[in-house]
N, C-alpha and C positions, 0 to 999 in steps of 0.2 A: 104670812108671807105671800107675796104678789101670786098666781098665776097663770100661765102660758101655755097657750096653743099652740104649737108650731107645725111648718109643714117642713120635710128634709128632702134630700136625696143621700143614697148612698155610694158607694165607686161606681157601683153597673147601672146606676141610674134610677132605681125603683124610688116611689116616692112613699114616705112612711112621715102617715101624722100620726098628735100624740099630744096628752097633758101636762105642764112639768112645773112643781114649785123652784123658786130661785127667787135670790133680792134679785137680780135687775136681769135686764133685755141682753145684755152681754153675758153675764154668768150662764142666763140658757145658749149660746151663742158658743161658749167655751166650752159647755158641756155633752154638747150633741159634735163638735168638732173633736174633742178627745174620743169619744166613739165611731171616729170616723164617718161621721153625716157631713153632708154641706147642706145648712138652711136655707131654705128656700123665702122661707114666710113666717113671721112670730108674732102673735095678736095677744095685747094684756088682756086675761078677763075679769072684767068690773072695773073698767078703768073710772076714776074719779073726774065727773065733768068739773069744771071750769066756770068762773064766776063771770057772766057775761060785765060787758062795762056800761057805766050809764048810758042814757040817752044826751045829754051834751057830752059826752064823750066820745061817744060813737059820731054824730055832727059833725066835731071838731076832727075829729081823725079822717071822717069824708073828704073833709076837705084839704086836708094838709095835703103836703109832696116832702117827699125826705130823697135827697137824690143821693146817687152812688160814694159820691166821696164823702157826704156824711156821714152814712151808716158805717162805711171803713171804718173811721177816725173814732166813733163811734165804741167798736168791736174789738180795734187795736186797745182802747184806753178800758174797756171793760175788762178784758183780758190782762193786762199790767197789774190794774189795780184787783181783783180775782187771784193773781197768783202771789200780792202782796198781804194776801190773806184779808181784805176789804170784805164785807158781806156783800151779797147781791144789794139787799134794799139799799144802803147805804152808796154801793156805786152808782144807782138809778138815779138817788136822789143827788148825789155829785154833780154826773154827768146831764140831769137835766136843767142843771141851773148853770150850767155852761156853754149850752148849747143856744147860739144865737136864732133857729129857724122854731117858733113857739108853738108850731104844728108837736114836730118833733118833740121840746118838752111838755106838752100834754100827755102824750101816748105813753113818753117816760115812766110819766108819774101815777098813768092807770095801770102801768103794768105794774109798776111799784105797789099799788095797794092794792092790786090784786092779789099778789105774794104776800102783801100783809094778812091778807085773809085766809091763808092757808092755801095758797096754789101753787104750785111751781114755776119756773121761771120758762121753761118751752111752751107751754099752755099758756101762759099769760099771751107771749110774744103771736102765740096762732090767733090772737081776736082780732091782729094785725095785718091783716095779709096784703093789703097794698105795700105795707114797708118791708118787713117778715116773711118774705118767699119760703113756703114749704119744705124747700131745701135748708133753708135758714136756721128755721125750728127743729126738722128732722136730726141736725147735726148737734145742736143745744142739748136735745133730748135722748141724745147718745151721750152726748159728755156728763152729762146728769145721771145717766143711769151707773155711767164706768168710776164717776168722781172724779175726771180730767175737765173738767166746763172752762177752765183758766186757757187748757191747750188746745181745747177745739175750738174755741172762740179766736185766740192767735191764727190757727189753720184758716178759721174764717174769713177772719180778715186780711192775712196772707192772696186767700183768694178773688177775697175783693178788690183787692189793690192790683192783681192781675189785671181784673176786666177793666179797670178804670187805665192802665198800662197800655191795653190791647184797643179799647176804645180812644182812647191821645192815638194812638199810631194810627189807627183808618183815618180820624178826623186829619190829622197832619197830611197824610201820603194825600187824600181828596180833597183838603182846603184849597193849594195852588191851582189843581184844575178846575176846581170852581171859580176861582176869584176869575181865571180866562176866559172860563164858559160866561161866566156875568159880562165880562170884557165884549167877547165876540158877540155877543146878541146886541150890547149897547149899540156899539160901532157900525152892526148890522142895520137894526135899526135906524141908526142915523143918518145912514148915507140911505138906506130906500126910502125914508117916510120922510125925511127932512129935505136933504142935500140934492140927489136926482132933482126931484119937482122945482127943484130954483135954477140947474142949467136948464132942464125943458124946456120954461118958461122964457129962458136966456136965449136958447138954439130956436124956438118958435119967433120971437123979435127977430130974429135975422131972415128969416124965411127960406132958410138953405135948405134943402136936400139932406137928412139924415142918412146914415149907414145902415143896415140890414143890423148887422151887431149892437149899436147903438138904441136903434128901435125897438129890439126885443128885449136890455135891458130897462129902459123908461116905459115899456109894457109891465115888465112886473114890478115896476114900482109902482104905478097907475095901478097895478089889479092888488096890491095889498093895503094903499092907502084906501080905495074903495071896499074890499072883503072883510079891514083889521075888526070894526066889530062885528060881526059875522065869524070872522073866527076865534073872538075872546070869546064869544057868546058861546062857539061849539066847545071851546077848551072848558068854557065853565063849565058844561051839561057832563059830560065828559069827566071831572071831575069829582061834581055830585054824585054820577050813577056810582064809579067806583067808591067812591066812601060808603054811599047806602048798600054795595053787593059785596063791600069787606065787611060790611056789619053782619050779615048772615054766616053761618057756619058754612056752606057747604063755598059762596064763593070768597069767604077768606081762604079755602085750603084752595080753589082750584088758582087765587091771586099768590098764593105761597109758591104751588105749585109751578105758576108764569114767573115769582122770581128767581127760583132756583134754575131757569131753564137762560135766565140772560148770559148773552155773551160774558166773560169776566169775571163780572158782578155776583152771577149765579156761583159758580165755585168758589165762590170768596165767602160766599154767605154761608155756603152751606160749610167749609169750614173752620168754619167761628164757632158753627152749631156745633160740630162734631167735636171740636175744641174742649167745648163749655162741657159738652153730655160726657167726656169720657173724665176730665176732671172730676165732674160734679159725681158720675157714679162711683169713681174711686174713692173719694172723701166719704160717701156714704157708709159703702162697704167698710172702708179702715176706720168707722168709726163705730162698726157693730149693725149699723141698718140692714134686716136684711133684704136680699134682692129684687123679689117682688114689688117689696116697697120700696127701694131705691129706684127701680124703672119709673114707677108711677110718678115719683119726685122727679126726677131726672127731666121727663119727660114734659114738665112745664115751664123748663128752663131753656128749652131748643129757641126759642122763640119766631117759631116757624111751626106751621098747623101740620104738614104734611110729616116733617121729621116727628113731631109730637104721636101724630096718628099713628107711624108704623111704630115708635117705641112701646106703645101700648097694644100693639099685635103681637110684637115681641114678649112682651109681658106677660101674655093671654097664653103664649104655648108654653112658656115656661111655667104658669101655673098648671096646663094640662101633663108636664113632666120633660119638656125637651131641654136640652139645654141652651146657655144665651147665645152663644157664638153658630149654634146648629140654627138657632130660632134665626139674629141677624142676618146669616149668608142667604135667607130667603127673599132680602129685600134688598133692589139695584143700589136703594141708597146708601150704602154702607159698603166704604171701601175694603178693600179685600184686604188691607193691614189691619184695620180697626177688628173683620169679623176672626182674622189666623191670631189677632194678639189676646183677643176676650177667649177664644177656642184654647191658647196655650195657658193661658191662668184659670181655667176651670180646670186643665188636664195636672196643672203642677201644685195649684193654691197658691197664685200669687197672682191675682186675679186685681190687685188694686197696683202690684206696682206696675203691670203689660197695661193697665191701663194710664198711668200716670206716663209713663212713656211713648201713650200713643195721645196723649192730650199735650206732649214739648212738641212731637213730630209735627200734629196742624196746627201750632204755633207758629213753629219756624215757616212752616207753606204757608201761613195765611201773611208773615212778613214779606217771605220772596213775592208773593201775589200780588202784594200794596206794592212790593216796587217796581213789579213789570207795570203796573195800571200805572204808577205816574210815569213811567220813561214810555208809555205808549198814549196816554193820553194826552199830555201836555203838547208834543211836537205835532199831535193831528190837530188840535185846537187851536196851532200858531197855525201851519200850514194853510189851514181850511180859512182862517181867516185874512195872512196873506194875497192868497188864490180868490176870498171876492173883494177886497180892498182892490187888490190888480188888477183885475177883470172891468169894477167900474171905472177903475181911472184909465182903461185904454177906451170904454165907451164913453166916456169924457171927452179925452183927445183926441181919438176920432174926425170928429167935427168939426174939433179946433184947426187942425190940420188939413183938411179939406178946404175949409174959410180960407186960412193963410196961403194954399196953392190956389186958390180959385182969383184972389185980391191979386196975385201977381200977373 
């Protein structure tokens, strides 16, 4: 029989580790909870490694891409066929000769014979981890251990089909004002670089006297037809340095750090994040992970360095014994519902459903969000573009009008 090291806590908070035989990661999990413990941390020992995959294997999986609605459709149809009593191998090998992207059924089919070989099916899935997020596995290897793999995979992909929900709604609410933002620079464009320089040209053959107003807009078209590559050149450089200083650790957190901080945008991001973390750690917990290790998962799903960085602070005091909601209220990023709702599921033990409740709550805000940013974006980007259409066609007419009273 498997066993387990775990670490707990008990009502007043003392933390008490300990050795303990049990089949699986849940039975210790129910057994320290009937004793009135809440676990903290559960490590198997002598876990059985894993048959790494070939070297064309490994290749071919470098280079694939499996994108979100795949893996869904994927997990929904795993799950069907799992609760229809299908064996694993036999779903793999189903489902990878139906799958049109060949990336995908390769990986399929090494996970498939990995499990031929006597591995389990969460370990197979972790040689994957570009397709296979940690989370992904973590929840597999709970439903493997409790016997539910049919329903946690459903959960799974229940949750995927969220983000791919959540991602259609930012893409829609920000399509329109993109398609205007494209709009408003073309048209911007066209009348400085193009249009201006041909009346100029037009008002210098007559030799009239320009307007003060007139002059200063055929100035900045003259100073951007002369600067534009000088300033493609700086927007390149510009560019560059930002890709090379997101590549390092410290200025991807402090680029994280500058997005959370944009007008709008920043709240919006940040929660999505908060969204996905309180989802993702509820799923964990209701599926037997315990906390520790749920943080650490959790924490690579923010997709943001700075949220990632404090959840793993959080993680750090709750391994030295505090609890998560005391650990959270230490850090500004974490709104004061997120840390009072984790603080009331430690106090009652129901700590996955305050979370599942506060993962609808920045659903529904990050909906109201999208639709302040389109009812306030759209009408500044007609507005603004209006206002210099307008602008040049009165330094236009101008001129014209001056000519036509000067002829009479």
């Amino acid at each position: 029989m498997p066993r387990y090291q775990y670490v707990a806590r008990d009502k007043s908070g003392n933390r008490i580790e300990g050795i303990l035989e049990a089949t699986s990661n849940v039975a210790i999990i129910t057994r320290l909870r009937n004793q009135n413990l809440f676990p903290v941390d559960i490590q198997t020992i002598g876990e059985k490694e894993t048959v790494l995959p070939g070297k064309k294997e490994e290749a071919v999986a470098k280079k694939g891409r499996v994108n979100l609605k795949e893996l869904a459709i994927f997990t929904r149809q795993a799950s069907a066929m799992l609760a229809a009593g299908v064996s694993i191998v036999d779903v793999l090998g189903d489902l990878s000769s139906q799958t049109s992207n060949r990336y995908f059924a390769f990986i399929l089919q090494g996970i498939k014979r990995n499990i031929q070989e006597g591995n389990n099916f969460s370990s197979s899935l972790s040689k994957y981890p570009k397709v296979f997020s940690p989370l992904y596995v973590a929840l597999v290897r709970a439903g493997e251990e409790s016997g539910n793999l049919a329903e946690v995979l459903a959960e799974i992909a229940s949750n995927l089909e969220d983000q791919l929900v959540l991602r259609s709604k930012v893409r829609q609410a920000l399509s329109y004002p993109s398609v205007v933002f494209v709009f408003f620079l073309a048209v911007v464009s066209f009348v400085f670089l193009f249009l201006l320089p041909k009346f100029r040209e037009i008002f210098q053959s007559f030799g009239a006297k320009l307007p003060r107003f007139t002059l200063i807009i055929l100035g900045i078209s003259q100073f951007l037809i002369t600067a534009l590559p000088f300033i493609l050149l700086f927007l390149f450089i510009i560019f560059i340095t930002l890709f090379l200083f997101n590549k390092t650790p410290s200025g991807r957190e402090k680029i994280d750090r500058l997005k959370l901080k944009f007008p709008l945008f920043g709240p919006l991001m940040l929660k999505v994040s908060l969204a996905r973390f309180s989802n993702s750690f509820a799923t964990l917990l209701a599926g037997g992970v315990p906390i520790v290790s749920a943080l650490e998962i959790v924490s690579k799903t923010s997709g943001n360095r700075v949220i990632e960085n404090t959840i793993l602070k959080v993680r750090e005091g709750v391994l030295k014994g505090s609890l998560v909601g005391a650990e959270m209220r230490r850090y500004r990023i974490f709104p004061v519902l997120l840390t009072r709702m984790v603080a009331v599921g430690e106090e009652t033990g129901r700590m996955e459903e305050m979370l599942q409740r506060t993962s609808k709550f920045f659903r529904d805000e990050v909906d109201a969000t999208l639709n302040i940013l389109s009812s306030i974006i759209e009408p500044v980007l007609i507005v603004g573009l209006g206002v210099i259409v307008g602008t040049v066609v009165i330094a236009i007419y101008l001129p014209i009008f001056n000519l036509a009273a000067a002829m009479k």
